[in-house]
Structures are given as structure tokens and as C-alpha cells.
Residue, then its C-alpha position, 0 to 999 in steps of 0.5 A: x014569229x015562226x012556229x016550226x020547232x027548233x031541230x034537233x042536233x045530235x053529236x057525234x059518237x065517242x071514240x075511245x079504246x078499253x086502255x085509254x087512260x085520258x079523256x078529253x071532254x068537249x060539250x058539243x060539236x060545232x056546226x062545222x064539226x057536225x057538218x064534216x061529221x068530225x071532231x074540231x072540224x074548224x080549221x082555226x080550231x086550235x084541239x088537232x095541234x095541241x093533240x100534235x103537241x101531247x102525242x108527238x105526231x107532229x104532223x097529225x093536224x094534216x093527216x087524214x081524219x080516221x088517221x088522226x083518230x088512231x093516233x089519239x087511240x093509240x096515245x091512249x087517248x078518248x074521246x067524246x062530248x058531254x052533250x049527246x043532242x041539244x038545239x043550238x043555232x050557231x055554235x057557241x056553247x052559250x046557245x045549247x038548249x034543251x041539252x041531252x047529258x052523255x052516257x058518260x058514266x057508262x063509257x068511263x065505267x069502260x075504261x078501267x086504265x082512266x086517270x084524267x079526264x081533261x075538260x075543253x072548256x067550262x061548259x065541258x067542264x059543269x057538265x062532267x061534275x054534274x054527270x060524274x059526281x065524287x069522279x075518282x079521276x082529276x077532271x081538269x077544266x081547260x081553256x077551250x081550243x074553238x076559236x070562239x074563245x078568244x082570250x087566249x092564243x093558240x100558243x097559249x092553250x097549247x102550253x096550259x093545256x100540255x102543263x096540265x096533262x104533264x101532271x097527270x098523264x103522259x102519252x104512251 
């Protein structure tokens, strides 16, 4: 039994603009995410050609990682994770411990244009009802884009999730 503490992990910080209207709300990067210091850095992770999907810029997934980011930004898009730090071996949300909520009713009180948040996955989802609770804005709880779930194709939670922000949003 080893006795050396469990690191730390800390995530990565929010990207957003005062006019975004959806935020999109992970629970923690992944290793390869924390690693490459990027947003859904796992190649077979399915959120960058969904993103393609919802804004129309087709070829985001291949651009460069700050291009990608403006783009979501200029689709009025945030977005950010609901777990600041936490030990977790592997990246599977299951394995989070010791679990640092996110200042998120901070930066939603910094977008007065919100109008959903969308929730990648249900551990995202749990934590953003406990964070915002009586939220003005949908949370909607979505199937999540790592490749760790499984059950769905990526052509499906592409089409689940641009039904779901049909309803509620549509990019600028």
C-alpha cells in the first residue's frame, strides 16, 4: 500500500465572452485534455464535430485549438467544466474524488444573454443542479462526447445533441 497522497488535478479555466448565450458544461477534463492543456483533446472524442455541426464551420475539428475556441466564441458559445480540482486516476468521471465545485454561478451571473446551459454527460449534469439550484435557463443533460461512453454512436450524439439545442438555441 502506498502512502504518498493522490495528486491533485486542476482543470483547465472557462472560456466564454459576455454575449455567449449556451454553455456547454463538461465535469472534468481527461487526461488527454489535461495533458494537451485543451478542451476534448481525445481524438476519438466526438464534442469538436458536434461543435462543427451546431456552428457551421465545418472544418473546425482540423483547425488549430485557439481557432476552434474563437469560433465557439463567436457562435456565442462558452464553455467551461463543473469540477475545478479533484483526484481522479484514468479519466473516467466515475473515479473523481474529492471533487472542487466550479465558480459557475459566478460566470453564468457574467452572461446576462444565457438561455441554456447544455450538460455533456450526467455527471455535468448532477453537478450543474447542485451549483445552480431554481437555474433560470434549461439545463439540458446530454449524452456525453468522450469515447468512454460507448452506448451511443458518434452520429448519434451528434443528432441528440443538435435536437436538443434546436429547441433552445441556434448559432448566431
Amino acid at each position: 500500500m502506498s502512502d504518498q497522497a493522490p495528486e491533485r488535478l486542476r482543470g483547465l479555466a472557462p472560456v466564454w465572452r459576455p454575449d455567449a448565450q449556451l454553455l456547454i458544461l463538461g465535469s472534468f477534463p481527461g487526461v488527454a485534455s489535461l495533458a494537451a492543456a485543451q478542451y476534448y483533446a481525445h481524438p476519438r472524442n466526438a464534442f469538436w464535430p458536434i461543435m462543427a455541426s451546431l456552428t457551421g464551420v465545418t472544418d473546425l475539428p482540423q483547425r488549430p485549438y485557439a481557432e476552434r475556441l474563437q469560433a465557439l466564441m463567436d457562435s456565442h458559445i462558452a464553455l467551461w467544466d463543473a469540477v475545478t480540482a479533484c483526484e481522479r486516476p484514468g479519466s473516467l468521471d466515475s473515479a473523481i474524488r474529492h471533487a472542487e465545485p466550479s465558480a459557475l454561478p459566478a460566470l453564468v451571473a457574467r452572461l446576462p444573454g444565457l438561455r441554456v446551459i447544455a450538460c455533456n454527460g450526467d455527471t455535468a449534469y448532477r453537478q450543474a443542479v447542485a451549483l445552480l439550484p431554481g437555474a433560470p435557463w434549461p439545463l439540458l443533460r446530454l449524452p456525453s462526447t468522450s469515447p468512454a461512453h460507448a452506448g451511443l454512436s458518434q452520429a448519434d450524439k451528434q443528432a441528440l445533441w443538435c435536437e436538443a439545442l434546436r429547441e433552445g438555441w441556434a448559432p448566431a
